[in-house]
gemmi code that builds the backbone of each chain (N, CA, C; Angstrom):
import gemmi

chains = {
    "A": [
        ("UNK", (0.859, -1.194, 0.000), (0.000, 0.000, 0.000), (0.888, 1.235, 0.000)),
        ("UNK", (0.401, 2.124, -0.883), (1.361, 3.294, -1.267), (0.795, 4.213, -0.413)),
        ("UNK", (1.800, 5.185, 0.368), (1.295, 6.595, 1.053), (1.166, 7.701, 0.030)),
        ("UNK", (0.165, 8.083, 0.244), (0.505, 9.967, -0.657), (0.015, 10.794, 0.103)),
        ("UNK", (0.543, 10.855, 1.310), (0.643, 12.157, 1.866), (1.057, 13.266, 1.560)),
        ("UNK", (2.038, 12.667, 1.061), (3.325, 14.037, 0.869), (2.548, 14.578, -0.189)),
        ("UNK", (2.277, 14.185, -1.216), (1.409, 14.962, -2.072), (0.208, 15.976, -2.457)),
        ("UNK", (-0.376, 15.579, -0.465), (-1.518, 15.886, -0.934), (-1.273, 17.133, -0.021)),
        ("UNK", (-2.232, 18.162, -0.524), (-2.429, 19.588, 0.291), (-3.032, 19.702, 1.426)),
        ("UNK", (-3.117, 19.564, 2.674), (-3.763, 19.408, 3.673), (-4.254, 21.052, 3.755)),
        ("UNK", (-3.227, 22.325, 3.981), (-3.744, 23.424, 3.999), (-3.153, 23.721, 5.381)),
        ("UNK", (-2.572, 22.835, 5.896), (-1.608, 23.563, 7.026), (-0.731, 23.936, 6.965)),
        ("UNK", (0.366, 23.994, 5.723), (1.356, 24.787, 5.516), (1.172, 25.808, 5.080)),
        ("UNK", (0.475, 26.173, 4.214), (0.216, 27.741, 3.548), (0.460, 29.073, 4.892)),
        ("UNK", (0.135, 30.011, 4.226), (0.385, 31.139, 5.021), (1.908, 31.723, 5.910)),
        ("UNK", (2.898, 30.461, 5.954), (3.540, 30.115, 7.192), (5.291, 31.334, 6.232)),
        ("UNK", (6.049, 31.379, 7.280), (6.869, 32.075, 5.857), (8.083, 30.390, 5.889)),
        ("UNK", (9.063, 31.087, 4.659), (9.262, 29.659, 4.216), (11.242, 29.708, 5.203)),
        ("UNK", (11.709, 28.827, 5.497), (12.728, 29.158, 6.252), (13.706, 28.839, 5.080)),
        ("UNK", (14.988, 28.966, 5.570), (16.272, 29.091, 4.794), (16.068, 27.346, 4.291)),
        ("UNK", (16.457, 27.595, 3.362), (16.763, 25.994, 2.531), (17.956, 25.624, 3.154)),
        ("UNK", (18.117, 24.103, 3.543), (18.865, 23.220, 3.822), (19.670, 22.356, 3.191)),
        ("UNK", (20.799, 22.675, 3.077), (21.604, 22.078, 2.098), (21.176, 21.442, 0.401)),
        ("UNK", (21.439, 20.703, -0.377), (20.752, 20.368, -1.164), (19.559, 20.132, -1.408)),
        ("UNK", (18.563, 20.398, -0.184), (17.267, 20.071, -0.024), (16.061, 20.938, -0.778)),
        ("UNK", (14.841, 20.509, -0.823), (14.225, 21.743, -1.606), (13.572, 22.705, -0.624)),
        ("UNK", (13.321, 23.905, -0.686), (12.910, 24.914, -0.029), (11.783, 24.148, 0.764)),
        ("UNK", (11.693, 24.374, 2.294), (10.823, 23.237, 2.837), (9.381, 24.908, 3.679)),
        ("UNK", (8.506, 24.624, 3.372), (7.837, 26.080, 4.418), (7.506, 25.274, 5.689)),
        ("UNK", (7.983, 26.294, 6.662), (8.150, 25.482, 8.355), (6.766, 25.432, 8.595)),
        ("UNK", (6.618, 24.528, 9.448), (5.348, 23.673, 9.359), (4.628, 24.087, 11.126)),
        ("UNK", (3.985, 24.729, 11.485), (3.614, 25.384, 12.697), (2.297, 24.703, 13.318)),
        ("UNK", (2.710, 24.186, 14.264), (1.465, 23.726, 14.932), (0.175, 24.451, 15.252)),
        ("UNK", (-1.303, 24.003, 14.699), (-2.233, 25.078, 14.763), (-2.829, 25.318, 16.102)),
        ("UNK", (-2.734, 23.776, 16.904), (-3.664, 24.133, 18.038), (-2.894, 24.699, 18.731)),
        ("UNK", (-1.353, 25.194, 18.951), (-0.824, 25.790, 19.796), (-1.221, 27.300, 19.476)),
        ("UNK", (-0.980, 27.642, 18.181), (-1.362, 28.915, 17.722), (-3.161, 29.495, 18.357)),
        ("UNK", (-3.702, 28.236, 18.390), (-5.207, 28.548, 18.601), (-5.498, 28.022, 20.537)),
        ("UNK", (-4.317, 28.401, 21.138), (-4.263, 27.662, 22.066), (-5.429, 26.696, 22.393)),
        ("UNK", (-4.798, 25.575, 21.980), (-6.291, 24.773, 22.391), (-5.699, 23.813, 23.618)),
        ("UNK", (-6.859, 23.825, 24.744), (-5.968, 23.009, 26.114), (-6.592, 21.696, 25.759)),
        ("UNK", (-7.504, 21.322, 24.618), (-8.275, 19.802, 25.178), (-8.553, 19.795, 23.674)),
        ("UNK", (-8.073, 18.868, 23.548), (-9.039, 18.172, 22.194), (-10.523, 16.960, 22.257)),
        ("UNK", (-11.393, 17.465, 21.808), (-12.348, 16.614, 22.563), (-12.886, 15.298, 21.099)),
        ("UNK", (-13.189, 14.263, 21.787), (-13.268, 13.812, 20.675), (-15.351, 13.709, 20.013)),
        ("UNK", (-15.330, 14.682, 20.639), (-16.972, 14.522, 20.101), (-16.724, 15.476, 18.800)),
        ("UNK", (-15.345, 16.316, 18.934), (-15.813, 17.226, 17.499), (-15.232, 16.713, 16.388)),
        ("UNK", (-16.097, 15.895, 15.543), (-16.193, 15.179, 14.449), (-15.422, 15.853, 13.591)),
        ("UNK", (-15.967, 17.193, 13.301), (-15.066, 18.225, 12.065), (-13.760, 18.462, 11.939)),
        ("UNK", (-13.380, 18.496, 13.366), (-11.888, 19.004, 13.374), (-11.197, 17.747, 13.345)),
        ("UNK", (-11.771, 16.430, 14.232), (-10.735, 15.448, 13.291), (-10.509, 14.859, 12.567)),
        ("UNK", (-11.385, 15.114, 11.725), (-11.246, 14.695, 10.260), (-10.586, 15.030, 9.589)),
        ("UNK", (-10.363, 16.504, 9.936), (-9.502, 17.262, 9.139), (-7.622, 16.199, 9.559)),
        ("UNK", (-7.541, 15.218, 10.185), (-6.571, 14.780, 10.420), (-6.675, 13.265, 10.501)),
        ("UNK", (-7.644, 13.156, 9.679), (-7.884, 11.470, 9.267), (-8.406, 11.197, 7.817)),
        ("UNK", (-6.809, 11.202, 7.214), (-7.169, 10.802, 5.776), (-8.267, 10.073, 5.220)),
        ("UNK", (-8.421, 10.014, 4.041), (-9.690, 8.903, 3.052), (-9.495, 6.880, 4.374)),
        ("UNK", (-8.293, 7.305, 4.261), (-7.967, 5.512, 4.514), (-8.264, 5.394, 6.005)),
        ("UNK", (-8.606, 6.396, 6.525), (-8.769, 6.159, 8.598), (-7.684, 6.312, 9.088)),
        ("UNK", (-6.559, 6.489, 8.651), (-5.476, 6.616, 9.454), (-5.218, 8.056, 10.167)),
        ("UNK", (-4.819, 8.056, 11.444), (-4.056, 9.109, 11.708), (-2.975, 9.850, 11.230)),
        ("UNK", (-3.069, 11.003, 10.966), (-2.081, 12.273, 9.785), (-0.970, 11.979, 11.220)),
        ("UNK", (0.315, 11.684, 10.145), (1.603, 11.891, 11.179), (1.647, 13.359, 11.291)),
        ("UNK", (2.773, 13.638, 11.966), (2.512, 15.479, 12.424), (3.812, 15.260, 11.693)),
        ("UNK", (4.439, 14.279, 11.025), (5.701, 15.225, 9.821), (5.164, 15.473, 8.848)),
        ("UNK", (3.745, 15.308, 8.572), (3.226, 15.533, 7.618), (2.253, 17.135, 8.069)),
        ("UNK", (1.247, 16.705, 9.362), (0.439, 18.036, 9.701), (1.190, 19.323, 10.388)),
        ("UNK", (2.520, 18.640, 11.017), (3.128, 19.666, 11.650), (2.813, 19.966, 13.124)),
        ("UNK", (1.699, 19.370, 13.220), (1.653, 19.563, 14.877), (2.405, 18.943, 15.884)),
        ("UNK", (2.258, 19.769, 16.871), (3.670, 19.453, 17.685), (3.364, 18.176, 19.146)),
        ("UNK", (4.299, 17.643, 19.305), (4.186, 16.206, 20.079), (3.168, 16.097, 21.066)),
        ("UNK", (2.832, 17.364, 21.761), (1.762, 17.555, 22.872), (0.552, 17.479, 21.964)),
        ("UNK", (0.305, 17.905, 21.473), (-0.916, 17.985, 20.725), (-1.614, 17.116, 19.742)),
        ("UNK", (-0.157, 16.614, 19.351), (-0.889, 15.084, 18.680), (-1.113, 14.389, 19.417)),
        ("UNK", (-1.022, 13.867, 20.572), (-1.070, 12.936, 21.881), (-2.400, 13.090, 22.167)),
        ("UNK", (-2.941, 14.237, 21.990), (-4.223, 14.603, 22.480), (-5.038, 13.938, 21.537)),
        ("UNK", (-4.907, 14.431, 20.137), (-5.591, 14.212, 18.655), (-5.963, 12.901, 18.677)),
        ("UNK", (-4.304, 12.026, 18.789), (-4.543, 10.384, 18.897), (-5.372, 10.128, 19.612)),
        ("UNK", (-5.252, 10.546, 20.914), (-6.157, 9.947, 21.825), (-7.948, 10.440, 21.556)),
        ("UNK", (-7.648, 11.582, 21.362), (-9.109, 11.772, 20.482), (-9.687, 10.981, 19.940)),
        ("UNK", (-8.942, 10.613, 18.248), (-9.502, 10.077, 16.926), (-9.633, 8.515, 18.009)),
        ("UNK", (-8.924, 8.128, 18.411), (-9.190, 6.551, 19.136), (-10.271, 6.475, 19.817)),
        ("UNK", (-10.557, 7.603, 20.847), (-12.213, 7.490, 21.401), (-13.664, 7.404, 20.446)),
        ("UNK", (-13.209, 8.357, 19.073), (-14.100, 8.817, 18.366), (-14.431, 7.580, 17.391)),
        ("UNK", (-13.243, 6.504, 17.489), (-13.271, 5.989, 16.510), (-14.307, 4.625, 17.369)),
        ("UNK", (-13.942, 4.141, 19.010), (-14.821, 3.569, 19.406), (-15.582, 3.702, 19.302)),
        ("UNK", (-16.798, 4.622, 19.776), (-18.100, 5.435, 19.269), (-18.519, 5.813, 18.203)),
        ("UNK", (-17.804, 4.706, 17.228), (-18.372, 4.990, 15.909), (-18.198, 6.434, 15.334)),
        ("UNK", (-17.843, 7.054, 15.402), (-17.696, 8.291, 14.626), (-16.723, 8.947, 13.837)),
        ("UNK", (-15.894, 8.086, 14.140), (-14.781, 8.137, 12.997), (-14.080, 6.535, 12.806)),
        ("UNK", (-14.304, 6.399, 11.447), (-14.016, 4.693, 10.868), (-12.272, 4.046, 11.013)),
        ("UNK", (-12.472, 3.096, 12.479), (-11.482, 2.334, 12.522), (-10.160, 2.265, 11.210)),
        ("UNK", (-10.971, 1.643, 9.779), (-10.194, 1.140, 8.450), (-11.505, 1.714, 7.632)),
        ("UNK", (-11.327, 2.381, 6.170), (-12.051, 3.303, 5.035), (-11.317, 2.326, 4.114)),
        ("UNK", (-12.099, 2.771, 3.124), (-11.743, 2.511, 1.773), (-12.964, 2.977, 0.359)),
    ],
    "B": [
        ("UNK", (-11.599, 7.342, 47.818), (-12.838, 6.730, 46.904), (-13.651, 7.962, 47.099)),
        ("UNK", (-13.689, 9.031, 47.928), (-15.223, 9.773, 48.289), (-14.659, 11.128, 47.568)),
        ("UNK", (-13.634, 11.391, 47.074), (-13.817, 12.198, 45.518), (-14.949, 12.480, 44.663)),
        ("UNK", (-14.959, 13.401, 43.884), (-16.236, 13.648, 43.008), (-15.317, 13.555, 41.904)),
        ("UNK", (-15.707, 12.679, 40.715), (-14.862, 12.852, 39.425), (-16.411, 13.008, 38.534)),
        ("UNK", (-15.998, 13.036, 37.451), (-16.609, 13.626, 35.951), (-16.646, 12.766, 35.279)),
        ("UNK", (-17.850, 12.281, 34.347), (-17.851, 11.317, 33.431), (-18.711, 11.952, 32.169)),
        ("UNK", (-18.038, 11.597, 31.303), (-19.197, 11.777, 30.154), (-19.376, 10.132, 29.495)),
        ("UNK", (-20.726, 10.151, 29.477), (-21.302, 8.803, 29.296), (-21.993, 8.826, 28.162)),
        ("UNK", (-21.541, 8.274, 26.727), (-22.125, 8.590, 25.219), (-22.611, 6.905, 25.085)),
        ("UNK", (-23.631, 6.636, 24.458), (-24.584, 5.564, 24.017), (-25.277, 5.472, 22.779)),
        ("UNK", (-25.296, 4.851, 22.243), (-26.003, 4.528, 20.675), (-26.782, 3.755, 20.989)),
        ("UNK", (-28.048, 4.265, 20.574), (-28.895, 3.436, 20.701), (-29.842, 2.679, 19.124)),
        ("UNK", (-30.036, 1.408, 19.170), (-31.082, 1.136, 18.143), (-31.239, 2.405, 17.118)),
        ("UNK", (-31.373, 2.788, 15.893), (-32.051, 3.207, 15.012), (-33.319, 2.782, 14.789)),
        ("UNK", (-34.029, 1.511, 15.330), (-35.322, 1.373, 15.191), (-36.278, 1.657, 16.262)),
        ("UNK", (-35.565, 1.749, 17.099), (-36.204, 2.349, 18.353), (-36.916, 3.871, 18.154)),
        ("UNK", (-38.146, 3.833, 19.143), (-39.044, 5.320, 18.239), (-38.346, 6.009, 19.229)),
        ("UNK", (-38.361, 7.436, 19.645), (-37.752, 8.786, 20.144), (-38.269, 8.485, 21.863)),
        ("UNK", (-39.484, 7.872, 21.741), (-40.051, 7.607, 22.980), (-39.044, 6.491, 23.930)),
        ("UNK", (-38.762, 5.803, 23.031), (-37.678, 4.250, 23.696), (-36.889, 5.376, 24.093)),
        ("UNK", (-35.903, 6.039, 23.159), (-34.916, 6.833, 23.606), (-34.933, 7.572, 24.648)),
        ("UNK", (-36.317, 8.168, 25.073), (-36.188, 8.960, 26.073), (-36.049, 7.768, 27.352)),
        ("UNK", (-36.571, 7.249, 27.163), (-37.099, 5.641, 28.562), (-35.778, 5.601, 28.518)),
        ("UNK", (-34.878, 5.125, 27.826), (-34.188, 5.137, 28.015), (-32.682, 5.557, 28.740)),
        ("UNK", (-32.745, 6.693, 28.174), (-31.963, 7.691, 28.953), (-32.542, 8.233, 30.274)),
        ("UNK", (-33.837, 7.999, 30.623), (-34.555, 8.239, 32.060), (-34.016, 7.388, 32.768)),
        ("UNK", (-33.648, 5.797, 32.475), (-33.651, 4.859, 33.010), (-32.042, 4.877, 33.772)),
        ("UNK", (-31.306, 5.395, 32.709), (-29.953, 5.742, 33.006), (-29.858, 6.643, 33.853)),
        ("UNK", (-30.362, 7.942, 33.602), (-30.425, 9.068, 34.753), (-30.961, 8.372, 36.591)),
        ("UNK", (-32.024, 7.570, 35.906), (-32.806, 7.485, 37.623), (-31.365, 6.179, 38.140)),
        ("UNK", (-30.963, 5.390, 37.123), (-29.964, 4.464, 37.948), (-28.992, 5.049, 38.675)),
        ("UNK", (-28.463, 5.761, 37.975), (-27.493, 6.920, 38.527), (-27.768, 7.594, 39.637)),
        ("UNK", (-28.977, 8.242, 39.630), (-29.345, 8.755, 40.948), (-29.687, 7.772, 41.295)),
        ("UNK", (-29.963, 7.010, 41.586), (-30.211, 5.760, 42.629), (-28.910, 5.853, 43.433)),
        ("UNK", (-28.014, 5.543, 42.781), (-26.862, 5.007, 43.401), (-25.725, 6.099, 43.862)),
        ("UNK", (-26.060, 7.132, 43.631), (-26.076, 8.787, 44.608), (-25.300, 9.773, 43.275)),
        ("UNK", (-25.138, 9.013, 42.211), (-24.426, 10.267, 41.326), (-25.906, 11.268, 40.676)),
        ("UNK", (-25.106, 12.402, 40.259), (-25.848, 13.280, 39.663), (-25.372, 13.710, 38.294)),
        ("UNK", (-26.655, 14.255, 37.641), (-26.652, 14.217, 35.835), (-26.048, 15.803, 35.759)),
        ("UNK", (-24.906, 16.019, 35.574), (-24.730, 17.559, 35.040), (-25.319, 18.210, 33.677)),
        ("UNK", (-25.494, 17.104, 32.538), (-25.670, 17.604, 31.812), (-26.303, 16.438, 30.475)),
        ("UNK", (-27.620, 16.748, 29.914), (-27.709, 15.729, 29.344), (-28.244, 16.416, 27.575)),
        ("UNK", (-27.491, 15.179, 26.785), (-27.612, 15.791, 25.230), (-28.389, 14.929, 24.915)),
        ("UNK", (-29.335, 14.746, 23.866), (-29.972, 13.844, 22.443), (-29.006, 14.906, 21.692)),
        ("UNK", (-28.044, 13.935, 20.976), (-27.514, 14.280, 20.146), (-28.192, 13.939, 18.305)),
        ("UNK", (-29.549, 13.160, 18.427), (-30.068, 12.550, 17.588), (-29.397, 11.505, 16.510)),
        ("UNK", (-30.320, 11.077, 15.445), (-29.453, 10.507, 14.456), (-28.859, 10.403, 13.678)),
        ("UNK", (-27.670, 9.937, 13.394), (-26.540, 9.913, 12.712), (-25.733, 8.550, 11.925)),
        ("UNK", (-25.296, 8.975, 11.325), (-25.028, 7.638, 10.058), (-23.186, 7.404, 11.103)),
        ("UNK", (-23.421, 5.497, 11.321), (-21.791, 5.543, 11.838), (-21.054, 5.683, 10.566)),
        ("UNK", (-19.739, 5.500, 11.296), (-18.585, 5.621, 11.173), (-18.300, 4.026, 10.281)),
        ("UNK", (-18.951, 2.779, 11.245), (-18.593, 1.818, 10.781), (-20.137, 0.787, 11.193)),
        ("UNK", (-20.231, 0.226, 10.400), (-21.354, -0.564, 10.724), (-21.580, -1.503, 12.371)),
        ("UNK", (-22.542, -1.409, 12.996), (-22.327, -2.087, 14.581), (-23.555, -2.937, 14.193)),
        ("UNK", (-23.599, -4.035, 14.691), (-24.962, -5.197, 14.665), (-25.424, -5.211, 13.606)),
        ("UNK", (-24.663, -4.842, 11.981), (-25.417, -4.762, 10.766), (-26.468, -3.534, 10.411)),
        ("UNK", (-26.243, -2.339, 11.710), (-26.794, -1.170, 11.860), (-25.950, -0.397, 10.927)),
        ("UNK", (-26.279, 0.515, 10.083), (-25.833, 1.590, 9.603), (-25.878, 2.961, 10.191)),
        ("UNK", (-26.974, 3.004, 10.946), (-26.812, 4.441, 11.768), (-27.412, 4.200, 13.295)),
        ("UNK", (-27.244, 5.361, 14.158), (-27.695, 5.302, 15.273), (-28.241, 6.621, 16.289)),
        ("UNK", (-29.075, 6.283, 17.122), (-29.083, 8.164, 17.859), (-28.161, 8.096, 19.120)),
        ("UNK", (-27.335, 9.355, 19.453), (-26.389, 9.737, 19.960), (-26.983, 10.237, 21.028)),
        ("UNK", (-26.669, 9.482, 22.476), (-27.322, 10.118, 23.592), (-25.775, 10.464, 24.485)),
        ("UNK", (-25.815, 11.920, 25.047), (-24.513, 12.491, 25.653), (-25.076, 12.679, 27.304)),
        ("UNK", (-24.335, 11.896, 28.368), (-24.714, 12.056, 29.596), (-23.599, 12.923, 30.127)),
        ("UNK", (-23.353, 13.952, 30.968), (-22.267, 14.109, 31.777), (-22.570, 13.991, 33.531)),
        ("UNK", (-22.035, 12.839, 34.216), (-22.122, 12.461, 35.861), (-20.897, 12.810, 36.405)),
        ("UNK", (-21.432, 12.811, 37.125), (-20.704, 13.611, 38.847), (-21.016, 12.281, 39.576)),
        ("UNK", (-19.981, 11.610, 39.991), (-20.467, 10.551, 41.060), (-19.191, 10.016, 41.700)),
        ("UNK", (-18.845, 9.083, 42.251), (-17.891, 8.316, 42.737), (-17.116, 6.895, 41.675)),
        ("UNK", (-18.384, 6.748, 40.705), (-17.741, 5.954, 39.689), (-18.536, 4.198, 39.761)),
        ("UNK", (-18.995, 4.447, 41.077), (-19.851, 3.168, 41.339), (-20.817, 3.127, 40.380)),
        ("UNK", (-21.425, 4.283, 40.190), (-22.732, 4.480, 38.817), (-22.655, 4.123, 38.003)),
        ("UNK", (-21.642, 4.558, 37.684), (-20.451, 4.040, 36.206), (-20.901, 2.585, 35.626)),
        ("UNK", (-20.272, 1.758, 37.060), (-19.940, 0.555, 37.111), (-21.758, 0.080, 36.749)),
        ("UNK", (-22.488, -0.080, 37.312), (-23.916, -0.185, 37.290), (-24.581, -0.098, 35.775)),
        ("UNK", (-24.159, 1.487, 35.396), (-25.089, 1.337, 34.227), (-24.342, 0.677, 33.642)),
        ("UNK", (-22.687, 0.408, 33.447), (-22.070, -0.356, 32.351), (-22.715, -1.549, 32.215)),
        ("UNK", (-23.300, -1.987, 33.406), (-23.092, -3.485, 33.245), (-24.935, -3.889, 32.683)),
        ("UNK", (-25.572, -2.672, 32.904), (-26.966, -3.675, 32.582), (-26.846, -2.650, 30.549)),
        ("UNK", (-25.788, -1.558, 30.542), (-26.385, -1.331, 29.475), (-25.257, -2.854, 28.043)),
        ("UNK", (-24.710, -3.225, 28.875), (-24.513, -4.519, 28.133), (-25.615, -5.345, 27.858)),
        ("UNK", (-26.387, -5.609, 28.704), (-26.877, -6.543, 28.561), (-28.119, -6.357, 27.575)),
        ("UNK", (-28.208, -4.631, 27.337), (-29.392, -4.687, 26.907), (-29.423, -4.556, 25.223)),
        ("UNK", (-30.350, -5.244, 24.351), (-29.938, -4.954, 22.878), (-29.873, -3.658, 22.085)),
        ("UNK", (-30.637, -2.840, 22.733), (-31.365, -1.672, 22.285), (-29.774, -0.570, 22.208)),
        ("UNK", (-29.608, -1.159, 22.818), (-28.137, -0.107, 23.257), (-27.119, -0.515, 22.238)),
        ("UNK", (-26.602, -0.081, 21.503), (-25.679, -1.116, 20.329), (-23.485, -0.255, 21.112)),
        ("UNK", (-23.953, 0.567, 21.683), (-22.178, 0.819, 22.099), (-21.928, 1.778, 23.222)),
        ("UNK", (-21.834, 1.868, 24.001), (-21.367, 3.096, 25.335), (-19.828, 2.981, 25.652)),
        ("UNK", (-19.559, 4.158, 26.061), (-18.444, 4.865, 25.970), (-18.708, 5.869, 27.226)),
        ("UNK", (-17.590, 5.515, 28.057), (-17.761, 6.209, 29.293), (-16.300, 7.365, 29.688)),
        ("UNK", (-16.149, 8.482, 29.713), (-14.547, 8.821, 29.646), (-14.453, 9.946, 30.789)),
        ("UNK", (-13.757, 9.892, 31.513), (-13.481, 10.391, 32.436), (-12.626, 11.422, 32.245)),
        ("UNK", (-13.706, 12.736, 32.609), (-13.158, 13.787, 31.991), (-12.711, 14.733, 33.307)),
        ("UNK", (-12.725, 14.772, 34.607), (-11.761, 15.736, 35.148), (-10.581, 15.977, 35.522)),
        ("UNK", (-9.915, 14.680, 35.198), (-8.352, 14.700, 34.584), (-7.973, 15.489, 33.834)),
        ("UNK", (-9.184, 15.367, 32.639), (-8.637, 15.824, 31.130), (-8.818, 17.238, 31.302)),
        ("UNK", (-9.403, 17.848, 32.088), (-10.350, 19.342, 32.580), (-8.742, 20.180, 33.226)),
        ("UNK", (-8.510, 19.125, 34.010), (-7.160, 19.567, 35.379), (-6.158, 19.732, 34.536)),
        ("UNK", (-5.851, 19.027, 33.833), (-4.864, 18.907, 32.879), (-4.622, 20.614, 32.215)),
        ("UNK", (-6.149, 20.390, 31.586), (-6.230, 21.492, 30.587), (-6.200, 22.651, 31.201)),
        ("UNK", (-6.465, 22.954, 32.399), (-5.949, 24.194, 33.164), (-5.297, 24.572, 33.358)),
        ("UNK", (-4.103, 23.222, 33.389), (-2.648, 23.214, 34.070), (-2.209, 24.029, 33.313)),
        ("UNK", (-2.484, 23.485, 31.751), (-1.697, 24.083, 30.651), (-2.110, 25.576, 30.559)),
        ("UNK", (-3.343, 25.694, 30.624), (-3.403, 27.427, 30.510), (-3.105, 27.564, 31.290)),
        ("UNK", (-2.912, 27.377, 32.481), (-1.814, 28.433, 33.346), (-0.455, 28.355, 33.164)),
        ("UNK", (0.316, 27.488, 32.928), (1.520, 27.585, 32.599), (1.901, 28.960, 31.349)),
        ("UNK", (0.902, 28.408, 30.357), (0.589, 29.184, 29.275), (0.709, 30.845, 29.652)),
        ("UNK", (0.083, 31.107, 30.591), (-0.619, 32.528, 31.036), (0.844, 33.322, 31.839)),
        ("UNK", (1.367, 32.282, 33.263), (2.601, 32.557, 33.310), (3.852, 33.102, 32.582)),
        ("UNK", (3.744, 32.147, 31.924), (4.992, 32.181, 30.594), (5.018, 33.821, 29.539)),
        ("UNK", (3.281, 33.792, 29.198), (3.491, 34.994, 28.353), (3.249, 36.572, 29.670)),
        ("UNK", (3.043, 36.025, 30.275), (3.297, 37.081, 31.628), (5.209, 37.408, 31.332)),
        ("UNK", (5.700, 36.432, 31.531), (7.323, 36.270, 31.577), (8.231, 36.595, 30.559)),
        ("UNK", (7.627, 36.669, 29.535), (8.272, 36.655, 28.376), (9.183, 38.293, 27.765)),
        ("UNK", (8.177, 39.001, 27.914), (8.831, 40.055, 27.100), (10.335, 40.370, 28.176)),
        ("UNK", (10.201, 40.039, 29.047), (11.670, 40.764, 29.884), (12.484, 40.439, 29.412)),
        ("UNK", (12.851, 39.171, 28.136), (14.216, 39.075, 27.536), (13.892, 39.471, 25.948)),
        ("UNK", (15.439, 40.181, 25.702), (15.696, 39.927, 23.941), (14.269, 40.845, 23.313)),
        ("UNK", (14.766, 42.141, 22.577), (13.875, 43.226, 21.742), (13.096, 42.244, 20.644)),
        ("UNK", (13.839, 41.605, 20.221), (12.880, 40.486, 18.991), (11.938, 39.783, 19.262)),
        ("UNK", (12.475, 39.009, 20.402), (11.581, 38.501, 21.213), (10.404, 38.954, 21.772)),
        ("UNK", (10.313, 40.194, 22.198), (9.635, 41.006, 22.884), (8.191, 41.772, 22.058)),
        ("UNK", (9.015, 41.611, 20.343), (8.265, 42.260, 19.712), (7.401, 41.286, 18.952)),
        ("UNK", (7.915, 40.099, 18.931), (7.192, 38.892, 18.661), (5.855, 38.764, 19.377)),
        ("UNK", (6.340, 38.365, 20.692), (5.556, 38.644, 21.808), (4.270, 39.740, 21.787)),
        ("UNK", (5.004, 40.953, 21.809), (3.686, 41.804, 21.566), (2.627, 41.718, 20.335)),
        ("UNK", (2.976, 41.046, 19.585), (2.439, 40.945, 18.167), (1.474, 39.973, 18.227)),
        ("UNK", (1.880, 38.806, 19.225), (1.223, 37.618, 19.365), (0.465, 38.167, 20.598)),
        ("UNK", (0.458, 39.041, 21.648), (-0.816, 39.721, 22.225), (-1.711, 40.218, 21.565)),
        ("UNK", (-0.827, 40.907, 20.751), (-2.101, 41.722, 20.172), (-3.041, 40.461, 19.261)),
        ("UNK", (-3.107, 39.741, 18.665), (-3.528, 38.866, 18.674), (-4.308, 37.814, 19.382)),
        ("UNK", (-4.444, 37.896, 20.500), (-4.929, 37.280, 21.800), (-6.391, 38.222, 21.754)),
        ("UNK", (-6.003, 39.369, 21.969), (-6.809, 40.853, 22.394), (-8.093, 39.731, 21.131)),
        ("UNK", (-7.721, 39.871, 19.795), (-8.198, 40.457, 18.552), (-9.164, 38.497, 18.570)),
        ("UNK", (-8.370, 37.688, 19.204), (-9.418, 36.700, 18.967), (-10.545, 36.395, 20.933)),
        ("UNK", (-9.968, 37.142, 21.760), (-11.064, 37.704, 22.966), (-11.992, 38.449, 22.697)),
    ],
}
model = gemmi.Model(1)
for chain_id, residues in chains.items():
    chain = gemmi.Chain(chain_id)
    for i, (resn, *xyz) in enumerate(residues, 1):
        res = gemmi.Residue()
        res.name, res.seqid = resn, gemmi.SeqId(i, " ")
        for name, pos in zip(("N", "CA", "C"), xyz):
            atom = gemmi.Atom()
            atom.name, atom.element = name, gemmi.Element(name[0])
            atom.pos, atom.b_iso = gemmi.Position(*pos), 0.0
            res.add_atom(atom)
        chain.add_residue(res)
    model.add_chain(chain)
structure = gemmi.Structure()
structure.add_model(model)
structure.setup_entities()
């Protein structure tokens, strides 16, 4: 099974400014965690909308080298999408 | 044990069940609860909704949201008869004043910190103010 993350536009990098390029690498735009920006203290998992926005077509959880969010906050997310996903509200495995 | 903790108590019930079951239902839960000395802070019909993933060959279900105040014995009680019962297809019980304490912790640390901040480094400082003013603009 092939990933295409990397490909796809999630919409959390935009806006961000882009930092110095890294050696041979391609210009990368730094990747800023939103719920810190939006201080959020709790991620709850009843809100369907927002984690979706971090659960691809396939059910999986968005790595944060991909969303950018930072280690505290995905901890929360995970633990979120895992409650949400008991309670039926967000699908274990998609296709 | 004689703590007060927080529960939010979510249940799916039947899709064929009429609105009336649902309410019996969730009465039945409330009065067990108070039976056994907890109290209902807060109660949702979240209504019906298409799952996530199919449960008992069900495609959808109505979303009932409890939040209790109790010792946790309640807990234990309704878990065990809402197993037994068919009508009920999934409950989910999560103990939320951890997650509450937690989340305070952090805004205060939070609140501290940008209290603390501007006293070092002009860049810093002006960062800082930029990201107040920002605070102001989403209060």
């Amino acid at each position: 099974m092939s990933s295409n993350y990397e490909d796809r536009d999630f919409g959390f990098e935009r806006e961000y400014d882009r930092t110095m390029p890294r050696g041979p690498r391609r210009m990368q735009r730094r990747k800023i965690c939103r719920f810190c920006i939006e201080k959020v203290d709790l991620i709850d998992f009843k809100d369907v909308k927002l984690l979706m926005s971090y659960v691809p077509e396939r059910g999986k959880i968005l790595p944060r080298r991909i969303s950018g969010v930072c280690a505290t906050h995905q901890r929360m997310l995970a633990e979120a999408i895992k409650r949400a996903r008991n309670i039926a509200l967000l699908p274990y495995a998609a296709d | 044990m004689a703590e007060k903790r927080t529960y939010e108590l979510m249940f799916i019930v039947d899709p064929d069940a009429g609105d009336e079951d649902v309410v019996k239902l969730s009465e039945g839960v409330q009065k067990i609860i108070t039976g056994q000395g907890g109290s209902i802070t807060k109660t949702e019909m979240m209504g019906k909704r298409k799952l996530a993933y199919e449960i008992n060959h069900k495609k959808d279900g109505t979303y009932v949201l409890l939040e209790v105040e109790g010792s946790g014995a309640e807990i234990a009680e309704v878990e065990r008869r809402m197993r037994v019962n068919d009508q009920i297809l999934r409950y989910m019980t999560v103990r939320v004043d951890e997650m509450r304490r937690r989340a305070d912790k952090l805004k205060d640390r939070r609140a501290r910190k940008a209290a603390k901040k501007p006293a070092n480094g002009k860049a810093k400082a002006a960062a800082v103010s930029s990201e107040a003013d920002e605070d102001e603009a989403v209060a």
